[in-house]
C-alpha positions as CSV (number, residue, x, y, z in Angstrom):
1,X,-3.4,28.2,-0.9
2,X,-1.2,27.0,2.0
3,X,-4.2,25.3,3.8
4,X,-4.5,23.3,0.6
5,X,-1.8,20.9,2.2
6,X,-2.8,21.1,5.6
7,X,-4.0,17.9,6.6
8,X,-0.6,16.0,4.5
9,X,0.1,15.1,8.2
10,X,-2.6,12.7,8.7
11,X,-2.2,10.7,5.7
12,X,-0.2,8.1,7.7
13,X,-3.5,7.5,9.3
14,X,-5.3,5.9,6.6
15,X,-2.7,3.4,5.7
16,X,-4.0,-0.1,5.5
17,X,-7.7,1.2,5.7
18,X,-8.4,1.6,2.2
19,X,-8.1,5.5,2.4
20,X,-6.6,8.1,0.5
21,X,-6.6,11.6,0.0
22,X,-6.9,13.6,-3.7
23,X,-6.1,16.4,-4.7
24,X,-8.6,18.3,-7.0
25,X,-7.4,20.4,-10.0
26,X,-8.0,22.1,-13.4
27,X,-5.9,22.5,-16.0
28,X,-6.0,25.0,-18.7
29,X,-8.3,25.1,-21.5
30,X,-9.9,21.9,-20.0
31,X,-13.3,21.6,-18.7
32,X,-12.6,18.2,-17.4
33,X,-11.5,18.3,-13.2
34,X,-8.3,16.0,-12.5
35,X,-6.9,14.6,-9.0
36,X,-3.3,13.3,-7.8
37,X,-3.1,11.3,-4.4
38,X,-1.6,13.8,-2.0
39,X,0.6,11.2,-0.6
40,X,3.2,12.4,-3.8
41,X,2.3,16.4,-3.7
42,X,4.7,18.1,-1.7
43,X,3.3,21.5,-1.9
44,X,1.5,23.4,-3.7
45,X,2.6,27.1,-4.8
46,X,1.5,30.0,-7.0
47,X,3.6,29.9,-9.9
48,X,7.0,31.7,-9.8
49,X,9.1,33.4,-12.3
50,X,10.4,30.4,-14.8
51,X,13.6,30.6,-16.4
52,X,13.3,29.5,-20.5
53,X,16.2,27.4,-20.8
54,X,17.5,26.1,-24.6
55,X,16.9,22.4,-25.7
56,X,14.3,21.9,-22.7
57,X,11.4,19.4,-23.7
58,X,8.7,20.5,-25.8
59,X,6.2,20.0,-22.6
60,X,8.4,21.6,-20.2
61,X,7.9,25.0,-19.9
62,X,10.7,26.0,-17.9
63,X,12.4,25.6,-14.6
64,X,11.9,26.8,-11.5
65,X,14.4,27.5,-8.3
66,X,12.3,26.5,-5.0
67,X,13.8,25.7,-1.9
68,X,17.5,26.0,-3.3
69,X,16.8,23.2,-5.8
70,X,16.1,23.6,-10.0
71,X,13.1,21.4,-11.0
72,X,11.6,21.1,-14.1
73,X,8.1,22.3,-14.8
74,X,5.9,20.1,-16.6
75,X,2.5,21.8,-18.4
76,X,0.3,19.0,-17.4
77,X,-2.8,20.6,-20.1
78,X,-0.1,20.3,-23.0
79,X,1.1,16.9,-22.1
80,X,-2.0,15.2,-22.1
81,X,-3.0,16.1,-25.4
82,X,-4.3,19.8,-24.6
83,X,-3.3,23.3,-25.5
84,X,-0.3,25.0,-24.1
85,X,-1.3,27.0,-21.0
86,X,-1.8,31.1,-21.3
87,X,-1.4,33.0,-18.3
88,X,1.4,30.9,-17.2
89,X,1.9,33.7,-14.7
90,X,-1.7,33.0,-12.9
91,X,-1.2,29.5,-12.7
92,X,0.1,27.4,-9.8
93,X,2.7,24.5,-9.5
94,X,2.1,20.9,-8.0
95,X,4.9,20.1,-6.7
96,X,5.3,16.1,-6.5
97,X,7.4,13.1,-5.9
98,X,7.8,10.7,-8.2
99,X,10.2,7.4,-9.1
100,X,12.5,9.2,-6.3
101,X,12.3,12.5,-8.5
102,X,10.9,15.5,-7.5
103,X,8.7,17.4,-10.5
104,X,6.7,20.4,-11.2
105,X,3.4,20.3,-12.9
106,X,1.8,23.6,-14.3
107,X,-2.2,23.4,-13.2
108,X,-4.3,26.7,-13.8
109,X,-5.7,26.3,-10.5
110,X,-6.4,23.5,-7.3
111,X,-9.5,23.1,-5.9
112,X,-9.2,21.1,-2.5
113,X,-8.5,17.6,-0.9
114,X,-11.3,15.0,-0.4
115,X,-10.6,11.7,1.9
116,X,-12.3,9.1,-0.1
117,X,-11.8,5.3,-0.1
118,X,-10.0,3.7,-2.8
119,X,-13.5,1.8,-3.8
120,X,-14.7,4.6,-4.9
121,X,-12.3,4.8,-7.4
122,X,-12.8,3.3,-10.2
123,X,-10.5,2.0,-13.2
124,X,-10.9,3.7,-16.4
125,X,-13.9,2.8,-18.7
126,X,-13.6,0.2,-21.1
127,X,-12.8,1.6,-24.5
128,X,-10.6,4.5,-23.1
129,X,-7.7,3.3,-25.6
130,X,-4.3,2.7,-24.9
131,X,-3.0,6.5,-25.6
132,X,-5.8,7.6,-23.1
133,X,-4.1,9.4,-19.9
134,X,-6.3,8.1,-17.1
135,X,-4.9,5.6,-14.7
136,X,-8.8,6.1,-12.4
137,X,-11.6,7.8,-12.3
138,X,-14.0,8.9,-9.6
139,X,-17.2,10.6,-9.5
140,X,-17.5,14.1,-7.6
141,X,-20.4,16.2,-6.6
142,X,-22.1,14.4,-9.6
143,X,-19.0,15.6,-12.0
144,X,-16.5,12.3,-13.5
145,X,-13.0,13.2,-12.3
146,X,-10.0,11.6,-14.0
147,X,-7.1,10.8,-12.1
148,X,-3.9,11.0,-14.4
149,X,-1.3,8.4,-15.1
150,X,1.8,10.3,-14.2
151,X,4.2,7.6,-14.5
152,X,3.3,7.5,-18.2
153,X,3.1,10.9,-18.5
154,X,6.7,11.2,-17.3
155,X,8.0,8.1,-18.9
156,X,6.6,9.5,-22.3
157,X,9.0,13.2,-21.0
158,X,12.2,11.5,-19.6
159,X,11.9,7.8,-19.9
160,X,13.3,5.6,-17.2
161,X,16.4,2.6,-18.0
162,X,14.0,-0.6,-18.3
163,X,16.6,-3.1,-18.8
164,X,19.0,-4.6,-16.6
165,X,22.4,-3.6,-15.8
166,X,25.4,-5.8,-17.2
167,X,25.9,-6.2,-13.3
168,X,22.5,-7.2,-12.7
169,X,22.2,-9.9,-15.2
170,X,25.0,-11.6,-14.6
171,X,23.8,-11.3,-10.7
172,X,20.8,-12.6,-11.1
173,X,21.7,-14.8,-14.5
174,X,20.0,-18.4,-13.8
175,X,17.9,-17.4,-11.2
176,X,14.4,-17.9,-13.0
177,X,15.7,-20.9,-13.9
178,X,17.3,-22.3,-11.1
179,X,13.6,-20.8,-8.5
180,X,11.4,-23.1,-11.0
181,X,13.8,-26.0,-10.6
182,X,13.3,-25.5,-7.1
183,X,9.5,-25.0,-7.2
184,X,8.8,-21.6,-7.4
185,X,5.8,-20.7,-9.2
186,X,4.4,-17.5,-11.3
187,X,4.6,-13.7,-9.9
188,X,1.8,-11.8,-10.0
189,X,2.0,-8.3,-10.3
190,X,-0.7,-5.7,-9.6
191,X,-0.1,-2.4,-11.4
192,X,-2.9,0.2,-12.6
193,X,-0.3,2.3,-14.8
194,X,-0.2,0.6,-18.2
195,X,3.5,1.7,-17.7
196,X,4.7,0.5,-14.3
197,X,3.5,-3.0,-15.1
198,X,5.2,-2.8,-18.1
199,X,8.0,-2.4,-16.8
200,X,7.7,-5.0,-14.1
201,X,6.8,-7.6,-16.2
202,X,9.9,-7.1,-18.5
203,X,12.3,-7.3,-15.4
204,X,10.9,-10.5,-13.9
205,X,9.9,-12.1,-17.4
206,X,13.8,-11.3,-18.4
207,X,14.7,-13.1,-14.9
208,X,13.3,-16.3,-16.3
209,X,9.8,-16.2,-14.2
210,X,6.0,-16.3,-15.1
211,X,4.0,-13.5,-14.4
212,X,0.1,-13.3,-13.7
213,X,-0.6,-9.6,-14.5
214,X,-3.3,-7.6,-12.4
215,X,-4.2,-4.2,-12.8
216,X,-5.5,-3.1,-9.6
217,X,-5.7,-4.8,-5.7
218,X,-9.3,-5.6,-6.2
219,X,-8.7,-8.0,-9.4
220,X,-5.2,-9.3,-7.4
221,X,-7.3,-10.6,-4.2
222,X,-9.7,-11.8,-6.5
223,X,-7.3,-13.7,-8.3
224,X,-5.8,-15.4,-5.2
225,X,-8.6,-16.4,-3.4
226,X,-9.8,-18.2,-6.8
227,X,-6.6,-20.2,-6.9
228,X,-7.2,-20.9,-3.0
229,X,-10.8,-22.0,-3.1
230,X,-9.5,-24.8,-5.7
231,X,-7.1,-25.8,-4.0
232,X,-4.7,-24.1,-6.8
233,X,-2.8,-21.4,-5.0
234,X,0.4,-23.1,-4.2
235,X,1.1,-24.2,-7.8
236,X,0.4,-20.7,-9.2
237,X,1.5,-18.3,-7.1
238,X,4.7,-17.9,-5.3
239,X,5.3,-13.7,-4.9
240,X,3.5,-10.7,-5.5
241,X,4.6,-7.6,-6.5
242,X,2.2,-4.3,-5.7
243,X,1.8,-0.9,-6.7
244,X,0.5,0.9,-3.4
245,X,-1.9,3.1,-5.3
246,X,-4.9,1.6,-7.3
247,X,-8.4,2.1,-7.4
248,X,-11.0,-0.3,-5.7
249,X,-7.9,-1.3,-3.6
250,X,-4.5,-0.4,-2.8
251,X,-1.3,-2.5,-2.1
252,X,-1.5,-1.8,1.7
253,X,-4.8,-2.9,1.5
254,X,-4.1,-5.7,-0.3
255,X,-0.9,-6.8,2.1
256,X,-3.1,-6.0,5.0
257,X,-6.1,-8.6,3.7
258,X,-3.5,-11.5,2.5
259,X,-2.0,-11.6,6.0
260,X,-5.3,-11.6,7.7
261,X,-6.6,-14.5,5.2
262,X,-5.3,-17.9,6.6
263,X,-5.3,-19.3,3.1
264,X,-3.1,-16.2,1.7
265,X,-0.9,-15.1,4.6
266,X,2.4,-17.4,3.8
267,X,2.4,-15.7,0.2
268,X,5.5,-13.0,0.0
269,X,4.6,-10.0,-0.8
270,X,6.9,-6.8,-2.5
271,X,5.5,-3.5,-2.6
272,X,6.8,-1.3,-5.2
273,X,5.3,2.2,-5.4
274,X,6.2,5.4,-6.5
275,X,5.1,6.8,-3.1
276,X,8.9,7.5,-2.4
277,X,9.0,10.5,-0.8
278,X,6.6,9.6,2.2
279,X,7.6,5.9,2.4
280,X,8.5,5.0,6.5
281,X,9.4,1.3,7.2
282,X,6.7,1.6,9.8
283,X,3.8,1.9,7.0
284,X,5.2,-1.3,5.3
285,X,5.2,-3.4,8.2
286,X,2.4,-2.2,9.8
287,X,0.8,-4.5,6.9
288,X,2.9,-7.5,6.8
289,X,4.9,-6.9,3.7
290,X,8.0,-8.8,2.6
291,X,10.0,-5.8,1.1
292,X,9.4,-2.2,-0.2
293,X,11.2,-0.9,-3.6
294,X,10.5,2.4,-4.8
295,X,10.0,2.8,-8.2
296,X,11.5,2.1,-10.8
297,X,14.8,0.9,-10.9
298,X,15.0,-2.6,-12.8
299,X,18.2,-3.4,-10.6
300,X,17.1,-3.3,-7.4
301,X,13.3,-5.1,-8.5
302,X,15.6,-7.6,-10.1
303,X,17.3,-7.8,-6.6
304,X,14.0,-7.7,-4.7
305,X,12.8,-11.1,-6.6
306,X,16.1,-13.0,-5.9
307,X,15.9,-12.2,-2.2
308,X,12.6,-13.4,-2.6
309,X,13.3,-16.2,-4.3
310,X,16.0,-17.5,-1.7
311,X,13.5,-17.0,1.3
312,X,10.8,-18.8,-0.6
313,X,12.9,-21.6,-1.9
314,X,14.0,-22.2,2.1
315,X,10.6,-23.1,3.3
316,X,9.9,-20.0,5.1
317,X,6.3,-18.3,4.6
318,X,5.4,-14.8,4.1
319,X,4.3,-14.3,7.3
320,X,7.3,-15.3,9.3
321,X,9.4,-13.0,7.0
322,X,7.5,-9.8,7.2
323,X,10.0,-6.4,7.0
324,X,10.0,-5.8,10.9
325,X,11.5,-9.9,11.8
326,X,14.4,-9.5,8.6
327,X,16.1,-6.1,9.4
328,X,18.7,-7.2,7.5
329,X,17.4,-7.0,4.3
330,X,17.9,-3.2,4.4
């Protein structure tokens, strides 16, 4: 089970080509297979004595002591709608990174890692309703293989503060405002998870901004270079903000193309990912992006957008303000 996680080392690799790597599993009582980009898993472990502890969450099924730290184990089967796992004993933990959290998911057993590219997957079918857990789905040695919306999964467990501090608001009070007064135009903001973009969207919209919402790099791109073939894309689009993992596309991807597009490359560009725990400033300018938040902290996105604002506002492209020319930033 080790050698599951073998090649994690390589994944810097693909970034900016489209690529990533998944992580096949099963889940107990559940015919249906399931993946996880292996850019969150930090390892993956046979399941070790839990320790029951009063008041936990109904989904949580204990928590375990790994490395000196406590963590929380999640059964994934039971939180998706399933039947509480037997054999919790035989079953292994996924160890992940997420919103700058570490978790633990209960899986009855992993499969292995395929490098696939992001075009293969595919956004969940039409129809799949709004309580459905799929953020993607991709097709495997002729079998459909869903790939889970953790974000909502966990937002549904623990949810996150979506509002603004007091600090914030008064911080960023006026800015919307003050930006379209100046010119600035709408943010579009490519998310798959229902969730995520939620929560974007009610950050910037509570700034005072318009938002064009996207839910994967594919339909962004496509959206841009409509508003640049008529001419349009200066009076609609002033910033994006981009989840790193989507299907068809993914932010780097996305970043990488809009600087290589002469009709795109000014735009500013934040990427916002949940991809905390293996985030390197080298990946995010290696593509040309603006700024990097991790998820999800309404404070510092709030933040994000002002500094964005104040570049924008001053005449100065995207493309002359990529990460690796404004050190300061950080």
């Amino acid at each position: 089970m080790l050698g599951v996680m073998d090649s994690v080392n390589e994944l810097t690799e693909i970034v900016g080509q489209n690529r990533m790597e998944l992580l096949l599993f099963r889940l107990s009582g559940l015919r249906q297979r399931y993946g996880i980009n292996v850019f969150k898993v930090r390892e993956v472990l046979p399941c070790p004595h839990l320790t029951v502890m009063p008041k936990l969450q109904k989904f949580v099924v204990g928590v375990a002591h790994i490395r000196g730290k406590t963590i929380s184990v999640i059964d994934l089967a039971y939180a998706i709608g399933g039947r509480p796992t037997q054999n919790i004993e035989k079953s292994f933990m996924v160890i992940a990174e997420y919103n700058r959290s570490t978790h633990a998911f209960l899986v009855s057993g992993v499969e292995r890692i395929l490098n696939m590219n992001w075009d293969k997957i595919m956004p969940p079918p039409k129809g799949a309703g709004h309580s459905n857990y799929m953020t993607a789905v991709t097709e495997i040695d002729n079998e459909l293989v869903e790939i889970l919306d953790v974000e909502k999964i966990l937002d549904e467990i623990s949810p996150l503060r979506n509002s603004l501090s007091e600090e914030a608001a008064a911080e960023t009070a006026g800015v919307g405002e003050a930006a379209h007064n100046a010119g600035f135009k709408k943010v579009l903001v490519a998310d798959d998870s229902k969730v995520a973009l939620s929560q974007v969207v009610s950050t910037v919209e509570t700034m005072g901004l318009e938002v064009i919402k996207c839910s994967d790099g594919r339909q962004a791109l496509d959206v841009l270079k409509d508003f640049a073939a008529k001419g349009t894309l200066s009076d609609e689009v002033s910033l994006i903000i981009s989840d790193v993992e989507m299907p068809e596309m993914d932010g780097y991807t996305l970043c990488a193309t809009i600087r290589q597009d002469p009709l795109l490359k000014n735009l500013y560009v934040i990427l916002h990912t949940s991809l905390s725990g293996v985030f390197n400033l080298g990946m995010i300018s290696k593509v040309g992006a603006n700024d990097f938040i991790p998820k999800f902290n309404p404070d510092e996105l709030a933040k994000a957008v002002k500094r964005a604002i104040e570049v924008v506002n001053k005449g100065i492209s995207g493309a002359d303000a990529i990460m690796s020319k404004m050190p300061d930033q950080k």
